[in-house]
C-alpha positions as CSV (number, residue, x, y, z in Angstrom):
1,X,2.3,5.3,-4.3
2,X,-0.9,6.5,-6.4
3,X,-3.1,3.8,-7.2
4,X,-1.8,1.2,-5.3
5,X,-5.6,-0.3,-4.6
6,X,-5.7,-3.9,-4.9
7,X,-5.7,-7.5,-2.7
8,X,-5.9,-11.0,-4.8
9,X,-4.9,-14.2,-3.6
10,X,-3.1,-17.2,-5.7
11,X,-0.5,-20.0,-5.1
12,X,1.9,-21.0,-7.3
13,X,5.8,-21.7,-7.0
14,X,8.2,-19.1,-7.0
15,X,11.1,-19.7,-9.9
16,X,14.8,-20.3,-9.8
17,X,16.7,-20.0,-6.5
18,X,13.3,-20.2,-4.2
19,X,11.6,-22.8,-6.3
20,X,11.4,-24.9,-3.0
21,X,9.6,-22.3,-1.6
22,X,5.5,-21.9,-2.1
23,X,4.6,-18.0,-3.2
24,X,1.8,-16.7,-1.1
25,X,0.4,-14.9,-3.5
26,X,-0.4,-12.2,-6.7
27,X,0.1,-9.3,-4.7
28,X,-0.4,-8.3,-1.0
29,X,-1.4,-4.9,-0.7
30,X,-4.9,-3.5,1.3
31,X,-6.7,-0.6,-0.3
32,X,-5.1,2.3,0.6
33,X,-6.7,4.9,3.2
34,X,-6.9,7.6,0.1
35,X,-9.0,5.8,-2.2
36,X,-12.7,6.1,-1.2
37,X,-14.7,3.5,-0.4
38,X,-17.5,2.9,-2.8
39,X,-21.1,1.2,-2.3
40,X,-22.7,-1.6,-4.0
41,X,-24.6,1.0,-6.4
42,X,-21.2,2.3,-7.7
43,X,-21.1,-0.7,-9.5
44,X,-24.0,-0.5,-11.5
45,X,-24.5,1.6,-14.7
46,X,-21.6,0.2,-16.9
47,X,-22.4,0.5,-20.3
48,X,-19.1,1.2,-22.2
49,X,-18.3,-0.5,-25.6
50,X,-15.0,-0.9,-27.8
51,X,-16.7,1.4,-30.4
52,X,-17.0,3.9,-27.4
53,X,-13.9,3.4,-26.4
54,X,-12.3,3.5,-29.7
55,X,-14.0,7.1,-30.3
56,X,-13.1,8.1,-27.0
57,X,-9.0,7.7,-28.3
58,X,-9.6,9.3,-31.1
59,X,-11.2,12.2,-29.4
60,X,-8.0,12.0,-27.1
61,X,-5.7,12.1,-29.4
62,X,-5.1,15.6,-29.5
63,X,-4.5,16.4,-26.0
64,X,-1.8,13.3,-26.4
65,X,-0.2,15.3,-29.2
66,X,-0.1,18.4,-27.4
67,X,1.4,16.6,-24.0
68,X,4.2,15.5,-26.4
69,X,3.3,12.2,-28.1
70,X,4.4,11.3,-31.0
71,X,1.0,10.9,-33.6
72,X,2.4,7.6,-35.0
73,X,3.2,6.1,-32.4
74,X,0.2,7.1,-30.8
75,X,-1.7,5.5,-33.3
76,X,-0.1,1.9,-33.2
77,X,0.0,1.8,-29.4
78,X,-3.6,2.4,-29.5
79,X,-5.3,0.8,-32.6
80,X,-6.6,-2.5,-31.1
81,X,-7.8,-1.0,-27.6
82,X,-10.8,-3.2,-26.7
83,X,-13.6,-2.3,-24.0
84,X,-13.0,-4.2,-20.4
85,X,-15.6,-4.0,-18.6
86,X,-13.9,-6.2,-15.8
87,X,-11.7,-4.1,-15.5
88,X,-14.1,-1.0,-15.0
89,X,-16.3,-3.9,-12.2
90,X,-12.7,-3.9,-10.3
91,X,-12.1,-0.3,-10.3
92,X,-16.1,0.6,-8.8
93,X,-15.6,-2.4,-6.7
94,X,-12.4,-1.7,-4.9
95,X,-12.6,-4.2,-2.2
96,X,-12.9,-2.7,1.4
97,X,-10.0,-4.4,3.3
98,X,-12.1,-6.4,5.7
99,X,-9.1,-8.3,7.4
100,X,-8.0,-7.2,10.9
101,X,-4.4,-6.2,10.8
102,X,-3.9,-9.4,12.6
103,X,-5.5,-11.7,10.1
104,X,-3.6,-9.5,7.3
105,X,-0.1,-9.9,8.8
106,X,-0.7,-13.3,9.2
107,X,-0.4,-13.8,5.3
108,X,1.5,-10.3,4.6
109,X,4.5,-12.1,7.1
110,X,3.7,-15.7,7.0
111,X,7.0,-18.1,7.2
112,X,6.5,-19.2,4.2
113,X,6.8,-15.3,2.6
114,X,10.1,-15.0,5.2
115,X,11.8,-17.6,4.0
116,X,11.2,-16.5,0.4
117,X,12.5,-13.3,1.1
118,X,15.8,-14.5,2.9
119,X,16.1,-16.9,-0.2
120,X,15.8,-13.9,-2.7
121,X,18.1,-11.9,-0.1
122,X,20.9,-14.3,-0.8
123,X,20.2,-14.6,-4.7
124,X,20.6,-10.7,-5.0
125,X,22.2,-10.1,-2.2
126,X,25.5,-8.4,-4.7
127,X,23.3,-6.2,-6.3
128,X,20.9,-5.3,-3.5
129,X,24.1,-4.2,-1.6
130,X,25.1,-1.7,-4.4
131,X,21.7,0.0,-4.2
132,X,21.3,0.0,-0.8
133,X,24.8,2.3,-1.1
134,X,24.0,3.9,-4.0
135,X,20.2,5.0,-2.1
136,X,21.1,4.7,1.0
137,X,17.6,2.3,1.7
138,X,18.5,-0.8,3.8
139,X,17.8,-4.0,1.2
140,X,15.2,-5.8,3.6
141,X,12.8,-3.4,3.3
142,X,13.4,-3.3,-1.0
143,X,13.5,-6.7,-0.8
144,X,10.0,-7.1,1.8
145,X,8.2,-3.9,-0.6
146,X,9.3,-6.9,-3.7
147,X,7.8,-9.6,-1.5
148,X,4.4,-7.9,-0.6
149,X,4.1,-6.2,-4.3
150,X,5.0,-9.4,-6.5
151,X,6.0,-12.1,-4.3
152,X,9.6,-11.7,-5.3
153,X,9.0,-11.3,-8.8
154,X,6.7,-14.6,-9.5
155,X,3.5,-12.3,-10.3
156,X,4.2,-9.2,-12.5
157,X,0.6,-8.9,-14.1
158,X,-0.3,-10.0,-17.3
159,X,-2.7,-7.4,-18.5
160,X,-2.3,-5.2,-21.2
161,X,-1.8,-1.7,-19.4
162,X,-2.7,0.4,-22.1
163,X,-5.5,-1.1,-22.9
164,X,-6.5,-1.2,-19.4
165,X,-5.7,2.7,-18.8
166,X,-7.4,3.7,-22.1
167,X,-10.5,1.4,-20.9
168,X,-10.5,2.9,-17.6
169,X,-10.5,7.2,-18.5
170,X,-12.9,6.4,-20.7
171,X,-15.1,5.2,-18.3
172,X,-14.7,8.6,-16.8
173,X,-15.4,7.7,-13.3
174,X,-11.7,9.0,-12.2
175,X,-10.7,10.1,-15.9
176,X,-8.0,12.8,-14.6
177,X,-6.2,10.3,-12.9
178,X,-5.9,7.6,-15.7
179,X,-5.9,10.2,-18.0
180,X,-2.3,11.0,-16.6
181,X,-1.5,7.3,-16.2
182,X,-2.2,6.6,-20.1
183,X,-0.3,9.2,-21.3
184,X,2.9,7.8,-18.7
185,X,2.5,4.5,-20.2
186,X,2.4,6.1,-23.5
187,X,5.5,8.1,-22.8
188,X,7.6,4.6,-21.5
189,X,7.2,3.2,-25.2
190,X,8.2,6.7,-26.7
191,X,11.5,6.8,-24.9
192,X,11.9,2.6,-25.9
193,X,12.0,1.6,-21.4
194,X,9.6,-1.2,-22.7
195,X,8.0,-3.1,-26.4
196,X,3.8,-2.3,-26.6
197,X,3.8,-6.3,-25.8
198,X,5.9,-6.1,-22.4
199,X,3.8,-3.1,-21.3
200,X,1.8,-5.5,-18.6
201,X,0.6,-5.3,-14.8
202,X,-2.2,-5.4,-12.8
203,X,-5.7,-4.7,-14.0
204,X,-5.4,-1.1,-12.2
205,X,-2.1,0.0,-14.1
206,X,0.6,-0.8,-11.3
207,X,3.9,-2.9,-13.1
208,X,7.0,-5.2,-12.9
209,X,8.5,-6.8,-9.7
210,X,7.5,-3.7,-7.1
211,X,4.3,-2.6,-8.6
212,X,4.9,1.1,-10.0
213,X,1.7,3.1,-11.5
214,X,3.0,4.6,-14.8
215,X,3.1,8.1,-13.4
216,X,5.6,6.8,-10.7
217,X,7.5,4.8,-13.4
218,X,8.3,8.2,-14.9
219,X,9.4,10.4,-12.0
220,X,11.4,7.6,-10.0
221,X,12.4,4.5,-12.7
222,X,16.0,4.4,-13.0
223,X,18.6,2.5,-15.3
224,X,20.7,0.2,-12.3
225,X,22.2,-2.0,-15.2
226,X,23.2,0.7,-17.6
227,X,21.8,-0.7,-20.8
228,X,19.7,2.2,-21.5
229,X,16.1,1.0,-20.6
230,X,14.2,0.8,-17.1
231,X,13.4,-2.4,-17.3
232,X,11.1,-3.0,-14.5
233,X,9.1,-6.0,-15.8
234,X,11.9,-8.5,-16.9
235,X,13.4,-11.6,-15.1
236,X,16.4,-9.7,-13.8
237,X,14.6,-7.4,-11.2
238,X,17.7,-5.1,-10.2
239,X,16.3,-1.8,-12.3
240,X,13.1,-2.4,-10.5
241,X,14.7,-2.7,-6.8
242,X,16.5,0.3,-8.0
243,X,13.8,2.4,-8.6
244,X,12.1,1.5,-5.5
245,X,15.0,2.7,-3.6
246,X,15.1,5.7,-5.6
247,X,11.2,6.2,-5.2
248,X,11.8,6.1,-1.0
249,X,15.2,7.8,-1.2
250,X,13.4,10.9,-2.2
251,X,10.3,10.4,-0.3
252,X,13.0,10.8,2.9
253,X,14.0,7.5,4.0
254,X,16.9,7.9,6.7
255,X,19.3,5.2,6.6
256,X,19.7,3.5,10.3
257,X,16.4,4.6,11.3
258,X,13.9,2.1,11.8
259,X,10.3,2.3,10.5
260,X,8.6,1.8,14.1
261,X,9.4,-0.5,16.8
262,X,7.6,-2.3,19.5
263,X,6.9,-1.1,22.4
264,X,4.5,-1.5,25.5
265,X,2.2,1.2,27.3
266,X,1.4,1.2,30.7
267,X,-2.0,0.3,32.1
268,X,-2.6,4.0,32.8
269,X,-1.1,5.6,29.4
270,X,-3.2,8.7,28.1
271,X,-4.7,7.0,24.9
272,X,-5.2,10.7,23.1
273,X,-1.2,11.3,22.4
274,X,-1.5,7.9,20.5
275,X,-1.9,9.9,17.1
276,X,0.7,10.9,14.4
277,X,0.4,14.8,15.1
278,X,2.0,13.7,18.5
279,X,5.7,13.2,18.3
280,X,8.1,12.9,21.0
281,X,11.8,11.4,21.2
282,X,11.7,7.7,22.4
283,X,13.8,8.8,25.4
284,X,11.0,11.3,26.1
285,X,8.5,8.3,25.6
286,X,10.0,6.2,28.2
287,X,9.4,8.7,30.9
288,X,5.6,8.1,30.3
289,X,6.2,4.4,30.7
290,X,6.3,4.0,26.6
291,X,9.2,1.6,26.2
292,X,10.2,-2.2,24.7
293,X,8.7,-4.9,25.7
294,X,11.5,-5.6,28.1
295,X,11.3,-2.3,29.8
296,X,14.2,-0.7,28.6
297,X,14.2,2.6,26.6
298,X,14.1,2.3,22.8
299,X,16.9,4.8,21.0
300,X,16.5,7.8,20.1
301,X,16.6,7.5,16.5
302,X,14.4,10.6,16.1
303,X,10.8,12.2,16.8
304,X,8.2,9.2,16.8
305,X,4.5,9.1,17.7
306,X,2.7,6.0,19.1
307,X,1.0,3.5,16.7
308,X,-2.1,1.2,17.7
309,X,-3.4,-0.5,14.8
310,X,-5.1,-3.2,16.5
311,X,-6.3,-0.5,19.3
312,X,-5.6,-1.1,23.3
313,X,-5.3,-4.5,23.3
314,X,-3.3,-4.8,20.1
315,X,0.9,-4.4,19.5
316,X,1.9,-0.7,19.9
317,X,4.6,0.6,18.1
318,X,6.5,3.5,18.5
319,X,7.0,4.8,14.0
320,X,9.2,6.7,12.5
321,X,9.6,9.2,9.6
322,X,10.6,6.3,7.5
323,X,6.9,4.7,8.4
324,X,6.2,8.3,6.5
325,X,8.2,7.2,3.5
326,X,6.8,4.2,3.3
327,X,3.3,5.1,3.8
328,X,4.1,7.2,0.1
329,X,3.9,3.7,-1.2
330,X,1.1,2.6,-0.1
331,X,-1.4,4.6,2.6
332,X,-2.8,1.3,4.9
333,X,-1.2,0.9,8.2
334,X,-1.5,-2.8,8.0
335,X,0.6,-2.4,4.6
336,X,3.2,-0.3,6.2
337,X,3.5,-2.5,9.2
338,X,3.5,-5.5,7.0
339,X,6.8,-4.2,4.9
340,X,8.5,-3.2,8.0
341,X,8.3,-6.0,9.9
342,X,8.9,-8.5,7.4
343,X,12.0,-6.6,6.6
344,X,12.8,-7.5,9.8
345,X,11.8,-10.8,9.7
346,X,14.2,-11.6,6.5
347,X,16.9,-9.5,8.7
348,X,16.5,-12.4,11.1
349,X,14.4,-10.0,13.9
350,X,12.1,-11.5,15.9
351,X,8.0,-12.2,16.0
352,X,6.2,-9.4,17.7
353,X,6.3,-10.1,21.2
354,X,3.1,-8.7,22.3
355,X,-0.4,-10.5,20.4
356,X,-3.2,-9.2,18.9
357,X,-7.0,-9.0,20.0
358,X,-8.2,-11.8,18.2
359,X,-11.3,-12.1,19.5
360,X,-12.4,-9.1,17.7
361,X,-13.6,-8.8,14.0
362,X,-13.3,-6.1,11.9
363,X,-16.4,-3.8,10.7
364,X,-18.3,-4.1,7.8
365,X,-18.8,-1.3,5.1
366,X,-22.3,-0.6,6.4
367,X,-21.2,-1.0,10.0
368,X,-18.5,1.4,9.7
369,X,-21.1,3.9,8.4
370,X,-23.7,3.2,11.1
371,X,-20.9,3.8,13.5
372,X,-20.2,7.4,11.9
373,X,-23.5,8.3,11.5
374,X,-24.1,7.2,15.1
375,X,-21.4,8.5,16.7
376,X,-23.0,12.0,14.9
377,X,-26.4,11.9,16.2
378,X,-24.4,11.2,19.1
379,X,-22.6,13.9,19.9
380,X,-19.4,13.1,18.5
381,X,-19.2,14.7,15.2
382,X,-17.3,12.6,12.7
383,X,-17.5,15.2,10.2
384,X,-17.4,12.5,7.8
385,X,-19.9,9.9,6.8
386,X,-17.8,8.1,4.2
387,X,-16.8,3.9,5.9
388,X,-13.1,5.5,6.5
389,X,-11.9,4.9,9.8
390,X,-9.3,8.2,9.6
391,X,-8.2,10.6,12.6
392,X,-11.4,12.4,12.3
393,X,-13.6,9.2,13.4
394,X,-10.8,7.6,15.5
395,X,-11.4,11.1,17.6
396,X,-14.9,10.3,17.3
397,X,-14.3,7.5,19.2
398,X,-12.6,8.2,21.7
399,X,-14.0,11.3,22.9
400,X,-17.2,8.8,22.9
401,X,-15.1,6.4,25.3
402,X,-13.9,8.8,27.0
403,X,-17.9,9.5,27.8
404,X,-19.0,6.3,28.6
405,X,-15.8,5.4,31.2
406,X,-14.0,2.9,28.9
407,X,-10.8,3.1,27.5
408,X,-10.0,5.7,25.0
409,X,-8.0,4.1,22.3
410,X,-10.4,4.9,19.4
411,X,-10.6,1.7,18.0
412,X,-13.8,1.1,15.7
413,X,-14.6,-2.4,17.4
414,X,-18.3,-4.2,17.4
415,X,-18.2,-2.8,21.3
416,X,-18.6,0.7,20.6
417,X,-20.7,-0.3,18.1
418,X,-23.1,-1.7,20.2
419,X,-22.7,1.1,23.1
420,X,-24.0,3.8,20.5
421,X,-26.7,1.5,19.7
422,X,-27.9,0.8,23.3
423,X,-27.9,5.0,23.6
């Protein structure tokens, strides 16, 4: 889903039915792969002001009118915009997700987040049921998307998102984009979905129990209680699971398929068909030795390709199209992953049985561009200098390992690292 670009950590006690239950967090999300990384200098240069601002809605106001809004209302949604220049720091600062998958999942699916979920499992278990028919998307994974996005509800965001949307296409460093998003929010007051003073979420725009940008809000909200509003950000969260459902329903979630499931290669698999392009039908996989942990063939439940977020040495997962859908929602592996297999988790699934390479670390902003730009002068054209380990640099990679002897699995590790600086 568009925008979904922020990681904060709090504690604090989730309400009502899991009040015995401590929430991990605000929301648990990575950066996802589409928004670019930005450097330190990004950051510098902000100079906005609320007399700025307030001219900048003024000059706007026209193109609102001529998308549709209503001039009055216009007017009193946006009178009292003021300047937040925290809010424009967050948006240049993005944090790079600097967690290994491993360190990541160990929050994102932590017992503590299981147990939650299976706790808000049973409280809406009556109504999660009748969306998961009406949809046709299985209620763990609505209910694991509300667990990583709000921790069940407990953290909606507080901040004004108009205010924040107007504050951030002034700024003009992605106006198009929040351009759009201001004139959603403006268009969820018009047709009465939400009050000016209910109108809250994250700093970057995203709202309610499972975190919708206004933009999605408008093409995917639905009205599950039948009162006439979307209500996404009140205490009863069934419009907002709703709409989530909706939202993956027609991004092509296939009910009985599973995102991805765990598998094992063997010692001697051919590390270039693990990539997404590749897709083969788990019966197909087996012959090369891909299969479950315990050796037996995983179902064929359709065309999959083999997943190594955590390279060679990491869990390997055979994904999906619904790892597809999901990934509409938010872009990171480690977010995808995260949902799926804490859906399983609250399903009462098991623990991954492989483990992960702990002993590695993951690269630093300026060590994932020395990589690229080595890996370059190298030989191996990345095509890319930009920190983003995509397919372009994981290819990199392993046409590099496959030139030094070592295992080919592409993985941008501290070894490789060092190999291209020894050259």
């Amino acid at each position: 889903m568009l925008g979904r670009i922020l990681l904060s950590i709090l504690m604090a006690f989730l309400a009502s039915a899991v009040s015995a239950q401590v929430a991990p967090d605000i929301s648990h999300r990575p950066p996802e792969r589409r928004v670019a990384d930005v450097t330190p200098a990004d950051a510098e240069g902000i100079s906005g002001s609320t007399a700025g601002l307030r001219a900048w809605v003024t000059a706007f106001r026209p193109r609102a009118l001529q998308e549709g809004i209503e001039g009055a209302l216009y007017d009193r949604a946006l009178r009292d915009v003021t300047y937040n220049a925290e809010v424009v720091r967050r948006d240049r600062n993005q944090a790079e997700f600097t967690k290994t998958i491993w360190d990541y999942l160990d929050t994102a699916v932590s017992d503590v987040r299981i147990a939650n979920g299976k706790a808000a499992l049973a409280k809406w278990n009556s109504t999660l049921s009748r969306i998961e028919e009406a949809y046709g998307v299985e209620k763990e994974i609505i209910v694991a998307i509300w667990g990583l996005e709000s921790a069940y509800g407990t953290f909606r965001g507080a901040d004004p998102v108009l205010n924040s949307m107007a504050t951030l296409a002034y700024d003009g460093r992605r106006a198009e984009f929040f351009e759009d998003q201001l004139l959603a929010a403006l268009r969820i007051l018009q047709e009465g979905d939400t009050t000016k003073a209910e109108l809250n979420g994250s700093w970057a725009g995203a709202m309610g129990h499972t975190q919708f940008m206004p933009t999605s809000f408008q093409d995917h909200a639905v009205d599950h209680d039948g009162d006439g509003k979307r209500d996404i950000w009140g205490d009863d969260p069934a419009d907002a699971l709703a709409s989530t459902a909706a939202y993956l329903k027609h991004h092509g979630w296939k009910r009985g398929q599973p995102w991805g499931v765990e598998v094992k290669v063997p010692e001697d698999f051919d590390f270039s068909m693990a990539r997404r392009s590749l897709r083969k039908m788990p019966s197909e996989w087996a012959t090369l030795g891909v299969t479950r942990p315990s050796g037996t063939a995983v179902k064929d439940y359709g065309l999959a390709s083999v997943l190594l977020p955590g390279g060679a040495e990491g869990v390997a997962f055979l994904v999906f199209a619904n790892f597809e859908a999901l990934e509409t929602y938010n872009t990171a592996d480690a977010y995808v992953v995260a949902v799926g297999h804490l859906a399983d988790r609250i399903k009462g699934g098991p623990a991954f049985e492989n483990d992960w390479p702990r002993h590695l670390r993951v690269l630093t902003f300026d060590e994932r561009i020395e990589l690229q730009k080595r890996l370059t002068s190298a030989g191996f054209d990345t095509e890319k200098i930009d920190a983003k380990m995509g397919p372009l640099t994981v290819d990199a990679i392993r046409r590099f390992q496959a030139d030094q002897g070592i295992r080919p699995d592409g993985y941008p590790s501290l070894d490789v690292l060092d190999r291209l600086r020894a050259l």
